[in-house]
Phi, psi and omega in degrees: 000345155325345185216148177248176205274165163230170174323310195288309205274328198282318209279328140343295183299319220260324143303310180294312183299342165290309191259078211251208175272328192323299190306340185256319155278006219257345182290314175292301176319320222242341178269057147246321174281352180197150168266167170332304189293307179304309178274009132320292157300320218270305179326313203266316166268026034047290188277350168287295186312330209260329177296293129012306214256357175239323150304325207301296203284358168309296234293325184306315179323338173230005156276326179222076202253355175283325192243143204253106100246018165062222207284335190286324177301308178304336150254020171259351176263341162278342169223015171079166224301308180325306176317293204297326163270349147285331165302319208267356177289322194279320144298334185270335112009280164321318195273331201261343208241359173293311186312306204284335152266014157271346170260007159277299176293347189264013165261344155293314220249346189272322207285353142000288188309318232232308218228109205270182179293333183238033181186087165275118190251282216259338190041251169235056157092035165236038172244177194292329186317273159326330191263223292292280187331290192287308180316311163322330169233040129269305158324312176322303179272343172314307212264353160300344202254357188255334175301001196102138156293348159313294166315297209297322186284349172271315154305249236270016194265345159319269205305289186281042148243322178306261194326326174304319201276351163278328184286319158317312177328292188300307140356265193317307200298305191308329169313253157022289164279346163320115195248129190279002178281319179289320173291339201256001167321091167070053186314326196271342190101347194328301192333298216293358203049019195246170171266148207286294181003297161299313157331303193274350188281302184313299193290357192290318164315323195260003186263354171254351196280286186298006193246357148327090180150339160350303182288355203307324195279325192300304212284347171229045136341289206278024186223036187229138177297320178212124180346316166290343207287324202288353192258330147320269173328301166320314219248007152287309185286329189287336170296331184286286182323294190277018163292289184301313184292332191254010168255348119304336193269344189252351188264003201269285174320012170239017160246352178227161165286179180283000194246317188300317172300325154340318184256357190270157190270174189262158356289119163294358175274356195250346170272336126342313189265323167313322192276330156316302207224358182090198160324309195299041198219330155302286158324302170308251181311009167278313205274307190316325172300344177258297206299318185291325169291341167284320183295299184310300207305289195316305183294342148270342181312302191307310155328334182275317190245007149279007169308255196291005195286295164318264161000292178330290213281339153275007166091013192229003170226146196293139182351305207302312202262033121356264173329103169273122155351186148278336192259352164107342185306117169255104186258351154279320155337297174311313209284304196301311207294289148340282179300336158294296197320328170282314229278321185292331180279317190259349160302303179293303159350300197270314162265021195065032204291165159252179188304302200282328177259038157263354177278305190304335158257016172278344188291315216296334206274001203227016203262280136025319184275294186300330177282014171260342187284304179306300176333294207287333172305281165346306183288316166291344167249352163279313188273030156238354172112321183296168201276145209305342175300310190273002174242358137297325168283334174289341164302307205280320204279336194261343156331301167305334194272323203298302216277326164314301196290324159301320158321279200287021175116025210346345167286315170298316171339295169317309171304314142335285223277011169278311193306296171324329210283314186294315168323312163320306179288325184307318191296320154334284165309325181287327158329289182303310182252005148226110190270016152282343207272170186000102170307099152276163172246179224271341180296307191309309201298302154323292178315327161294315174290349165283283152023281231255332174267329166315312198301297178306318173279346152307316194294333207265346190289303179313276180347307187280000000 
């Protein structure tokens, strides 16, 4: 952190933390839930909405160039201290628990190698095997990442030209062979019984899932050479990414039907590349699938631990994460950020979670935050005033956030607000022994304490 980013290096991290593992399993996911016509719609309102929501963070950036803590700041200045500390908690939720399923698939995506049908070693990166592994290279990058984001942002502008180049591969071929006849198979969707409506309602989760990371150049403003550059960047990597996501996901149909992509295992994309390219077509989108996912993991990372590191320095997480390094690195911050991540690593070990359902809920922790930025954008231009362009795109960005939180569901809901409840108590305990940290009001205060009994009667609702 001794040096600041450029254009280049911001819009890399921001690619990178996007084009994750998600993209490589995302041709099966996405045929087991929608026929063509369904992902079609879902893409094109995915890519407005996401469009939306990467202007909403041009225009704060440059309406509010004061404030670098990217989005949880933007809802602690629009809705107080309370708001602003569930945002960044509930993001920083969201980044440990993404990290954490990226070291789960790339111990998946290793078991290719390793493991046969009767000597399973690595599986499906939720064996004793794996979590030895994924610790292991969680330290690892703990400790690459205390040299400064600078080095790291230099790895990863490295790692996503790697990672570019099997998916352009994969792109291209898949272009070459595509057959609308195999594409136009049960164009609608029928097999599924479902109404196309819902179909595109079923895909809104995994199209915010892969589009997680958005915010990346907003949360390391105060570490970017030039300023304009974080608004640039966003909104360049959001053109690339959903360029690449929705010409994967349509063009895979046209080399198998939906229903056959349907049963395939994941990353389907790499039983895809067999039908391309032959065996080698497995071995190939395996390694590209470790580099892209080491790429995503290391670019939240950096991200995960400027969370509370920011948060700190605002007064909404305790002092101690503060602490900076020699190299500018907030290594308590990092060190806190870690030590979840194993706590998280050894929970999946003892419960056998998989990769999909650590995506749902991280999409689910990260739906509250993004429908505040588009909020707070809104707001500031009905009371201030600013011109109807800006006060449309803050329209459009909490729309897309609304039709999220309704897409994913009342269960997921619940689940969020359990997740919320250990924050809540930290804020507390933080309360109690610096009555400086976050000035609540006396509303603030009720809300919380509403909060915090919802979270428990969510938890008995799962449950039960």
């Amino acid at each position: 952190m001794d040096k600041k980013l450029n254009l280049i290096a911001l819009t890399s991290l921001v690619i990178s933390s996007m084009l994750g593992a998600g993209v490589f399993s995302l041709p099966q996911n996405m045929a087991v839930i929608a026929g063509p016509i369904a992902l079609i719609i879902g893409w094109s309102i995915t890519g407005i909405g996401i469009i939306f929501l990467a202007m909403t963070l041009l225009l704060l950036n440059e309406l509010k160039p004061d404030l670098e803590g990217g989005i949880f700041e933007y809802a602690r200045e629009g809705f107080g201290e309370l708001i602003g500390f569930c945002s960044a908690w509930g993001y920083w939720l969201c980044a440990i628990i993404a990290n954490v399923s990226y070291l789960v698939i790339v111990f998946s995506a290793i078991s290719f190698f390793f493991d046969t049908h009767n000597h399973i070693i690595f599986g499906n990166g939720n064996t004793w095997a794996s979590v030895l592994g994924e610790s292991l290279l969680l330290w690892l990058i703990h400790f690459l990442l205390l040299k400064g984001t600078k080095t790291a942002s230099n790895v990863s502008i490295i790692a996503t030209l790697c990672k570019l180049i099997p998916l352009s591969i994969f792109i291209f071929l898949s272009f070459i062979v595509f057959n609308f006849k195999k594409f136009n198979i049960d164009i609608t969707g029928t097999a599924l019984n479902i109404p196309i409506w819902k179909q595109v309602k079923n895909t809104m989760l995994i199209t915010l899932w892969v589009f997680i990371g958005i915010e990346g150049a907003v949360i390391l403003s105060s570490r970017a050479k030039n300023k304009k550059d974080v608004g640039k960047a966003t909104l360049l990597a959001v053109i690339i990414a959903l360029c690449v996501y929705s010409s994967v996901t349509l063009l895979s149909l046209g080399i198998i039907s939906r229903a056959d992509l349907s049963i395939m295992r994941n990353p389907s994309m790499a039983g895809l590349m067999t039908v391309l390219i032959g065996e080698w077509g497995d071995i190939f989108i395996a390694l590209g699938l470790i580099i892209s996912v080491c790429s995503a993991y290391l670019s939240w990372t950096i991200m995960a631990a400027e969370v509370p590191w920011i948060a700190a320095k605002n007064k909404m997480f305790p002092q101690i994460l503060i602490k900076q390094n020699n190299n500018k690195a907030p290594s308590y911050a990092l060190l806190l950020t870690n030590i979840s991540m194993q706590i998280c690593l050894i929970l999946i070990w003892l419960t056998k979670l998989d990769y999909n359902r650590l995506l749902t809920i991280a999409s689910e922790m990260i739906l509250v935050p993004y429908f505040l930025v588009g909020a707070y954008l809104f707001k500031i231009s009905l009371k201030e005033r600013y011109n109807k362009w800006n006060l449309f795109v803050g329209f459009g960005s909490c729309l897309y956030g609304i039709w999220l939180l309704f897409a994913s569901g009342f269960l997921n809901l619940l689940l969020s607000l359990v997740l919320y409840a250990p924050g809540l108590i930290l804020l507390i305990l933080t309360k109690i022994n610096n009555p400086n940290i976050l000035s609540l009001n006396k509303k603030e205060k009720i809300f919380c304490f509403i909060l915090l009994i919802a979270s428990f009667y969510s938890l008995y609702y799962i449950l039960k």
